[in-house]
C-alpha positions as a printed Julia matrix, in Angstrom:
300×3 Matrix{Float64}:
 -25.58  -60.28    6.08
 -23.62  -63.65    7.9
 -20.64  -63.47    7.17
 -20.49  -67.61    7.79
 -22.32  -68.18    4.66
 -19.57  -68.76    1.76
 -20.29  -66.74   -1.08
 -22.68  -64.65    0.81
 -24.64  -61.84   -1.04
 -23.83  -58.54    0.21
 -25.87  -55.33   -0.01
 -24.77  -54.89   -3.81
 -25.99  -58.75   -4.6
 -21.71  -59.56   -4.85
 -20.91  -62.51   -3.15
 -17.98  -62.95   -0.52
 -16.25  -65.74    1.07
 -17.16  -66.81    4.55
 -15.14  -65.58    7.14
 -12.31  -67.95    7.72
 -11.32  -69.77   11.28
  -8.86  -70.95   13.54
  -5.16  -70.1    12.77
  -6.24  -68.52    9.1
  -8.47  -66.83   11.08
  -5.69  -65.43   13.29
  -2.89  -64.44    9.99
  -5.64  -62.54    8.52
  -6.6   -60.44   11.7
  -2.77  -60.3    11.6
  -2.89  -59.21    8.1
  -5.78  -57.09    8.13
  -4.59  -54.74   11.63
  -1.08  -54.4     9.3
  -3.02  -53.02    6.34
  -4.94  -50.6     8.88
  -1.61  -49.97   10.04
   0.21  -49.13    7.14
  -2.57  -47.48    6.02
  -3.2   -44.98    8.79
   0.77  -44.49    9.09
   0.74  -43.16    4.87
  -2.45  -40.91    5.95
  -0.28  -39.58    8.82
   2.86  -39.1     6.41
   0.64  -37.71    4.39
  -0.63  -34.76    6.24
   3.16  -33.96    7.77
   4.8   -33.82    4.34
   2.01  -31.26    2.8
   2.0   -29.36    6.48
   6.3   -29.3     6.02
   5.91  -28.23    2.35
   3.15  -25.7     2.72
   5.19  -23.92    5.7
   8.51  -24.35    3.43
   7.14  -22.73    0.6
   5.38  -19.91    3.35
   8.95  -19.32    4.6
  10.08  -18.52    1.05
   7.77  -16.09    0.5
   7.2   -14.93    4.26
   9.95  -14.69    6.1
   8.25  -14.3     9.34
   7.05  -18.18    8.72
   3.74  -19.69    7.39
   0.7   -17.55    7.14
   2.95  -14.34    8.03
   2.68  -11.18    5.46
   4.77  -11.24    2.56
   6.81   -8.09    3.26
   7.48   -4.82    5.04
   8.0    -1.34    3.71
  11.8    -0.23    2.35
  14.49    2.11    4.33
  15.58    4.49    1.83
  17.6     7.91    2.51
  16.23   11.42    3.45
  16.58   13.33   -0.39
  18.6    16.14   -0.32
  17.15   19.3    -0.11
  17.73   23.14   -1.13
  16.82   26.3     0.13
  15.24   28.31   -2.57
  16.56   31.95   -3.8
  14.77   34.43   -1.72
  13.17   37.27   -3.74
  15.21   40.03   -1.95
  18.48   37.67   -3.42
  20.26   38.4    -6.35
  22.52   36.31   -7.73
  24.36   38.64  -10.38
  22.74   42.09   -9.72
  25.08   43.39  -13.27
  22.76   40.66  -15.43
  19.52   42.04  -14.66
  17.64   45.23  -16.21
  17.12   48.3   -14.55
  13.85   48.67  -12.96
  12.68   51.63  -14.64
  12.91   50.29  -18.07
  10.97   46.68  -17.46
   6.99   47.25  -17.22
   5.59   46.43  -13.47
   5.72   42.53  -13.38
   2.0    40.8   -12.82
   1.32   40.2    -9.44
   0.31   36.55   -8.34
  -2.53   36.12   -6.32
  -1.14   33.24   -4.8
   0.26   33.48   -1.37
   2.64   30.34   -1.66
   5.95   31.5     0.48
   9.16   29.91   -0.9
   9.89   26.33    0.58
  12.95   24.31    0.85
  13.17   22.08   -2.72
  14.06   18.67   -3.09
  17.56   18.9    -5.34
  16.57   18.9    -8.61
  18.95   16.67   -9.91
  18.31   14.21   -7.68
  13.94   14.55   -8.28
  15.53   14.06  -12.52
  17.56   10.6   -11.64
  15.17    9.59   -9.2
  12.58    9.91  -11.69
  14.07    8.37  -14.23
  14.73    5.46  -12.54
  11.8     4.52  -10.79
   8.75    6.03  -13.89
   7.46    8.41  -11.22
   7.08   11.78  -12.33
   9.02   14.72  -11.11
   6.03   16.75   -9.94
   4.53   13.95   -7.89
   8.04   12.46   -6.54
   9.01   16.06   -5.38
   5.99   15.91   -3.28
   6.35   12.49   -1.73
   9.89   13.91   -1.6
   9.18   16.97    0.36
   6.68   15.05    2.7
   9.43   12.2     3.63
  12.15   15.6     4.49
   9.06   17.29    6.88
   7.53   14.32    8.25
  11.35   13.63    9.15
  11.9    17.17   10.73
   8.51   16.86   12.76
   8.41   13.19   13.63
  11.76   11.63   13.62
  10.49    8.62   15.0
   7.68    7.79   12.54
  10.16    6.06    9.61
   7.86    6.8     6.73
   9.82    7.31    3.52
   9.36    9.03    0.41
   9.19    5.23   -1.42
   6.09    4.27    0.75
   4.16    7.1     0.04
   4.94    7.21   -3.74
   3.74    3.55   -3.92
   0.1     4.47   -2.41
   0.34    7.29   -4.76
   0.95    4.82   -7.4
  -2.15    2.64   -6.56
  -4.38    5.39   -5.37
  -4.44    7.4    -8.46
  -1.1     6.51  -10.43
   0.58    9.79   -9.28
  -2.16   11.91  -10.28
  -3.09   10.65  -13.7
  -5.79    8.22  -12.66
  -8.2     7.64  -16.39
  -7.73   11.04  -18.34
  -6.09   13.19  -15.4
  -2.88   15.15  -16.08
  -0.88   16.39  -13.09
   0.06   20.31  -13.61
   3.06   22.13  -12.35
   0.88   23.12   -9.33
  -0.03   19.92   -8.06
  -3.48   19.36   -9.05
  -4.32   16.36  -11.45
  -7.3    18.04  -14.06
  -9.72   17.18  -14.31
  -9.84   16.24  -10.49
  -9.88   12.93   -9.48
 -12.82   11.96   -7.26
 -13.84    7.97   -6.04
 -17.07    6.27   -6.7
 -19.69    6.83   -4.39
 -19.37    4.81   -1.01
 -22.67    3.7    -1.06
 -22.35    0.15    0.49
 -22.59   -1.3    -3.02
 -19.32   -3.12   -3.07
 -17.52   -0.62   -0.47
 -17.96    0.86    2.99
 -21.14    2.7     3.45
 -19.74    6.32    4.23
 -22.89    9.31    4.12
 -22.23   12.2     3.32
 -19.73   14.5     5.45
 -18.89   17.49    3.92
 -22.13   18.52    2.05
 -20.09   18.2    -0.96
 -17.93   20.77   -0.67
 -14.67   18.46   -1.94
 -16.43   15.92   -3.34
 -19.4    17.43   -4.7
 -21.5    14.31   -3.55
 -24.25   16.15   -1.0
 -25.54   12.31   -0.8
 -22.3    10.13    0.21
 -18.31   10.59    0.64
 -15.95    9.84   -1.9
 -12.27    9.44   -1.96
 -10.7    12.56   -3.18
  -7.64   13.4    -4.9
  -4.02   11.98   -6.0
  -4.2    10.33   -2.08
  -7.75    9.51   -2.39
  -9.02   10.91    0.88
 -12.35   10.38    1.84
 -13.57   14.21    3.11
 -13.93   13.38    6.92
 -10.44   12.08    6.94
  -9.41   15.26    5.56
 -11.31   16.93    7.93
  -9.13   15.82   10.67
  -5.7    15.2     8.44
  -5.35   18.49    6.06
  -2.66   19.72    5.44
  -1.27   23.06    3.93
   2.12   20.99    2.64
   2.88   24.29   -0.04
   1.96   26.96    2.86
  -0.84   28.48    0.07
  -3.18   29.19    3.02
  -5.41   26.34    1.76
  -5.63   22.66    2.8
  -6.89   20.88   -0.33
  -7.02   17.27   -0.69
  -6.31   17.71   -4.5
  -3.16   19.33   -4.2
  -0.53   16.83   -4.44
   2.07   18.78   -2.01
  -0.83   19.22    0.7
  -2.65   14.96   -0.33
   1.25   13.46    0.25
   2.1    15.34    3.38
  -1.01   14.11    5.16
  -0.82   10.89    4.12
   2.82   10.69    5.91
   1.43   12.17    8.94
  -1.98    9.88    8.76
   0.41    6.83    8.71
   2.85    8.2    11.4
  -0.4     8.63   13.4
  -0.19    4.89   13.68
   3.26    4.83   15.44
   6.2     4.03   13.95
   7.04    2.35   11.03
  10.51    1.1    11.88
   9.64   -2.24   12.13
   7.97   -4.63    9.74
   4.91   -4.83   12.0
   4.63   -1.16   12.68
   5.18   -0.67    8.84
   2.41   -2.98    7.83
  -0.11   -1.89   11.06
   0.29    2.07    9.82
  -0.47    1.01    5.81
  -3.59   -1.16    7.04
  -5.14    1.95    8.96
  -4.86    3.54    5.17
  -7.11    1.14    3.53
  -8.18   -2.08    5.94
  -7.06   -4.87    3.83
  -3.52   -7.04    4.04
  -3.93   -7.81    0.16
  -3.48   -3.94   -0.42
  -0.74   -3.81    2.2
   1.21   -6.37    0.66
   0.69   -4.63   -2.93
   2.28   -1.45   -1.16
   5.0    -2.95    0.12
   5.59   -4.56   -3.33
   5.11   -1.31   -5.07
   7.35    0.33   -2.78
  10.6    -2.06   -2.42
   9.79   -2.11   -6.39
  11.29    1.66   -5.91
  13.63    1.53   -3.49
  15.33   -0.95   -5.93
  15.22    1.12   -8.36
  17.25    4.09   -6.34
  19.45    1.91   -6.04
């Protein structure tokens, strides 16, 4: 359409005024390159105060600055340990009852050799303070004190591994599974399928010997290791001759030794790279770290 024509239709059938000329002409170019001024100046404001507020609101919750993770692991202490009463030890030979009057004692079948214990009092007030039962914090105990002994560089800590214990199978009583005195939840807890339907597509690895799957790998246990992880990461944490990834003691030392496999954890970049090569995915790092400093507050 002309825009000489005064009142000209446009494409909507409105009508317009012709455009004007001479000095009118000239104020409203003058007018009209302000507006587009002013108006491209507000878009520009715009986009810096949301870009300012966005990274000031990241920097609250991510230290590191906008886009960075939203935490790192804890730094808690080494427990204290204690060295278990050898058999041959008596500790009042006058209170005991002459051999020859007590019927021979059962013998165990086990082979477990006595280990150096996390001080009970401290697995009671630890427990008590962060929910996490005795049985399972003694073993996330006990792996922090050997992990620390073998690899004094690594910087894993009891608190990290009790909070993938926590999401993995809540300490060993994932659904209806109790967690007995020796370390294995009942009934045992084994993972869905990885079939590719919603999860990695793992086959089969073990023929089913810890998962009982002869068709694909599942996560087993209180660590939820997947069998050919296992395979290369047993452990034999309670020295019972077997590496089982259902056994608590054995599942919480090999996770501190899978994660130290990573390099160390000192730093909140190390921390976070060893928890991603446990399960690939910085929503479930973040929810470890969470879990964890959750616990390490609570220690006090």
């Amino acid at each position: 359409m002309s825009w000489d024509d005064d009142f000209s239709a446009d494409e909507f059938g409105e009508g317009r005024r012709a455009r004007a000329t001479g000095r009118a002409a000239g104020w409203q170019f003058v007018r009209r390159v302000a507006a587009y001024a002013g108006l491209v100046v507000g878009v520009i404001a715009l986009i810096v105060g949301v870009v300012v507020g966005v990274n000031f609101a990241g920097v609250a919750t991510s230290p590191d600055g906008f886009g960075s993770p939203v935490a790192d692991g804890p730094r808690v202490a080494l427990p204290p340990v204690v060295q278990p009463i050898e058999p041959t030890q008596q500790a009042n030979p006058g209170d005991q009852l002459e051999a020859t009057q007590e019927e021979p004692a059962e013998v165990s079948e086990s082979t477990v050799v006595p280990l150096p214990q996390v001080d009970p009092a401290w697995t009671a007030a630890m427990s008590e303070a962060t929910g996490i039962p005795t049985r399972a914090l003694s073993a996330y105990a006990l792996a922090h004190v050997a992990i620390a002994e073998d690899e004094p560089t690594c910087g894993v800590d009891w608190t990290t591994i009790a909070a993938i214990g926590s999401i993995e199978s809540d300490h060993g009583f994932h659904a209806d599974s109790v967690l007995g005195d020796d370390g294995y939840p009942t009934p045992a807890i084994i993972g869905r399928a990885l079939d590719g339907d919603g999860v990695a597509t793992i086959r089969d690895t073990d023929g089913g010997v810890l998962d009982g799957d002869s068709t694909w790998d599942r996560a087993v246990g209180p660590m939820q290791f997947i069998p050919s992880t296992w395979d290369r990461w047993g452990t034999d944490a309670n020295d019972d001759g077997v590496a089982d990834p259902n056994q608590i003691d054995d599942a919480a030392q090999a996770a501190a030794q899978y994660l130290c496999a990573s390099g160390s954890m000192t730093t909140p970049e190390g921390w976070r790279a060893a928890i991603y090569s446990y399960n690939h995915d910085n929503d479930y790092v973040d929810k470890v770290a969470s879990v964890a400093i959750e616990y390490a507050a609570a220690a006090g």
